[in-house]
C-alpha positions as CSV (number, residue, x, y, z in Angstrom):
1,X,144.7,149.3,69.0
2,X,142.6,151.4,71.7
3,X,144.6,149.3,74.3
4,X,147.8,149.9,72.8
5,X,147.4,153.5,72.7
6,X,145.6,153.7,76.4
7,X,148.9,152.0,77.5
8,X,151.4,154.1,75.9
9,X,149.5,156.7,77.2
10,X,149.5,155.3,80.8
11,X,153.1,154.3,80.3
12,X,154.6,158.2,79.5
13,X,152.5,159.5,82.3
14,X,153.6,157.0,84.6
15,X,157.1,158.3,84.0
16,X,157.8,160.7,86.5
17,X,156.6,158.0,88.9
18,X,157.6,154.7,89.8
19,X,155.8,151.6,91.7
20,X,155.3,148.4,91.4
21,X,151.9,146.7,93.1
22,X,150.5,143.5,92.6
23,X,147.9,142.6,90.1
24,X,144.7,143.0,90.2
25,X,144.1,144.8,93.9
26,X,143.3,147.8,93.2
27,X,140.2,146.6,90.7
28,X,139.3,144.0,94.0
29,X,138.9,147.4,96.0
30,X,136.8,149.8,93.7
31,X,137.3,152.3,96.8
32,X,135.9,156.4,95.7
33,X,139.1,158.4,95.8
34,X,138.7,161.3,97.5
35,X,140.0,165.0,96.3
36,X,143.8,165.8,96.3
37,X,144.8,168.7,98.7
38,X,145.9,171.8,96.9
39,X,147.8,173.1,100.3
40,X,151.1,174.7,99.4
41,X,154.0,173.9,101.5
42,X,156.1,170.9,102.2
43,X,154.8,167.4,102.9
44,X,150.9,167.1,103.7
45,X,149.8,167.9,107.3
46,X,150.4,164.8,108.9
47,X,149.8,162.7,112.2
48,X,152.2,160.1,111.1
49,X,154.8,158.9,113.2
50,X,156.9,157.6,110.5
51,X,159.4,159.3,108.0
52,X,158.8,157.5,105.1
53,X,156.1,155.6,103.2
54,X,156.0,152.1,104.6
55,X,156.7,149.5,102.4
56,X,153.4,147.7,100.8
57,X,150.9,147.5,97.8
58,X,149.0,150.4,97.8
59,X,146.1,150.5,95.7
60,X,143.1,153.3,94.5
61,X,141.0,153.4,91.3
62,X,141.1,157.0,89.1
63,X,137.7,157.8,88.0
64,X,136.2,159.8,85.3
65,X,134.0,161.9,87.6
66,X,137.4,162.8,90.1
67,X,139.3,163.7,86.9
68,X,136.2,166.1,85.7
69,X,136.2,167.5,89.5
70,X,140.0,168.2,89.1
71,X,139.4,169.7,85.7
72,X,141.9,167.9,84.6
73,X,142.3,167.8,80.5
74,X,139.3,164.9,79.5
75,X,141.7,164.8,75.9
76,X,144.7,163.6,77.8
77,X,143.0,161.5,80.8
78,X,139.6,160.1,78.8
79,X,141.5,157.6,77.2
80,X,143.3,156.5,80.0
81,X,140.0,155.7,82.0
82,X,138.4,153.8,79.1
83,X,134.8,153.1,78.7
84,X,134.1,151.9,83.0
85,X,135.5,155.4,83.4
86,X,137.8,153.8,86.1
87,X,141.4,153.3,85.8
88,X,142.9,150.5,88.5
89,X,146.4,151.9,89.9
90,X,148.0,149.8,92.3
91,X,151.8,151.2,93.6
92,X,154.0,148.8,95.1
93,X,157.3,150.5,97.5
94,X,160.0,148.8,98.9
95,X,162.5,150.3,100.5
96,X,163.8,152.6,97.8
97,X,162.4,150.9,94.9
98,X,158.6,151.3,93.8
99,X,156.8,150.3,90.6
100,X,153.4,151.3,89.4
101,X,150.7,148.8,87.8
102,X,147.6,150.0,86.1
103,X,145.1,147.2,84.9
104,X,142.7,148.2,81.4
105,X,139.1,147.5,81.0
106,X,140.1,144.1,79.6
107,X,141.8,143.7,82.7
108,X,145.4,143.3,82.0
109,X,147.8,144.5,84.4
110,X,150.9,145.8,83.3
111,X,154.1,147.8,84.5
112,X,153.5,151.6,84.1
113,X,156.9,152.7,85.7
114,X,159.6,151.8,88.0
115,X,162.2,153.8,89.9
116,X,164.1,154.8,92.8
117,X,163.1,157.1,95.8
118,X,164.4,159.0,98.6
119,X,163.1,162.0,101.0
120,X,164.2,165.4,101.0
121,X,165.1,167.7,103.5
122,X,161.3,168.7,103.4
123,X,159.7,165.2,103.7
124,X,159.1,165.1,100.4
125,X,159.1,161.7,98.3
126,X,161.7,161.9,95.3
127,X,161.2,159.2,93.1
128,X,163.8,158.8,90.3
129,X,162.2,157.6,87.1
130,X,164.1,154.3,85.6
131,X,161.9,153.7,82.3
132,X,163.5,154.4,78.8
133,X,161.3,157.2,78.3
134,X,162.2,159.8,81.1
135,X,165.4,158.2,82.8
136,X,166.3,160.0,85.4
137,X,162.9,162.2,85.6
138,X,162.2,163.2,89.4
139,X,159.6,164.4,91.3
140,X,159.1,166.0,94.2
141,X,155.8,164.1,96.4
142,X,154.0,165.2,99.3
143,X,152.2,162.7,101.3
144,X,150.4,162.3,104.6
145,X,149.8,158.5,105.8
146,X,147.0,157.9,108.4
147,X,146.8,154.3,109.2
148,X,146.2,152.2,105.6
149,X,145.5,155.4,103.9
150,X,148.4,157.3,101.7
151,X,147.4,160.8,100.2
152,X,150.0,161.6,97.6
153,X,150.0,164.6,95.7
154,X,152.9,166.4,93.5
155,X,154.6,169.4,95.5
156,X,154.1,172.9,94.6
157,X,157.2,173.6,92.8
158,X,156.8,170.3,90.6
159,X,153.1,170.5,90.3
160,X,153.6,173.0,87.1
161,X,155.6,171.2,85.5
162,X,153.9,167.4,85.8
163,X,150.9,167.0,83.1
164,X,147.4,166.0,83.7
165,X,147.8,162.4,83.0
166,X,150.4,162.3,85.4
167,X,148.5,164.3,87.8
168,X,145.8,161.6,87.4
169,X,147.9,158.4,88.3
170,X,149.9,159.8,90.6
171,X,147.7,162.1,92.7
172,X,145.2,160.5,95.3
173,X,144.1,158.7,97.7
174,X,145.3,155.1,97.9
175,X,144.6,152.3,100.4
176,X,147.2,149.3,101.7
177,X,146.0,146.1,99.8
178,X,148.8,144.6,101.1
């Protein structure tokens, strides 16, 4: 029942944002994440060379204490992090298309979202929600890539309107597993 409810959880926060990674990585890694920018503005500062996200598995593990540090809502996010405290997130982009995994303490990996995704103008990532509970939800992503690490983190004008549990899986920073 706990992990029913931890998934449904996982799975409407996980519906602004699409990936698809494969399974287990991100629990192989148990990297710290460090703490999301808050800069305004378009993309995140960035040294990269390249106008879009390459394509890969890219993988980081949401912890209790970074969520606490964010002050993000422990009501919304608590149960999403289980008892470890740790919530495995692996995001898998290519091309357009990405999907997200999470794996629970039992270690179960299953589809959080898929979707579609394009830039904007700005550099921005827009993924396109394609799950039955949002379809069609966007968001606006920054992101600043620096060899195998991706910083993601919701722009400014879509950051008020995304909620903490999607602020939790989405926001980070992730490694390439693969």
């Amino acid at each position: 029942m706990r992990t029913t409810i931890r998934l449904l959880t996982v799975l409407s926060l996980l519906i602004i944002m699409g990936c698809s990674a494969q399974r287990g990585s991100a629990t192989e890694k148990n990297e710290p994440v460090t703490t999301v920018p808050t800069t305004s503005g378009s993309p995140l500062a960035s040294e990269q060379s390249a106008a879009r996200i390459p394509d890969g598995t890219w993988s980081r593990v949401a912890t209790r204490q970074e969520a606490q540090e964010r002050k993000l809502d422990m009501k919304i996010v608590g149960p999403m992090l289980g008892s470890d405290g740790k919530l495995p997130i692996d995001l898998k982009i290519e091309g357009d298309r990405w999907t997200v995994f999470v794996t629970d303490d039992s270690g179960i990996t299953e589809v959080g979202d898929v979707g579609s995704a394009t830039y904007d103008e700005e550099g921005h990532w827009v993924t396109t929600s394609e799950s039955v509970g949002c379809p069609q939800c966007t968001a606006r992503v920054r992101w600043q890539l620096s060899g195998d690490r991706l910083v993601l983190a919701f722009a400014p004008a879509d950051r008020g309107a995304t909620h903490d549990d999607e602020r939790l899986v989405v926001e980070g920073e992730y490694r390439r597993s693969q």
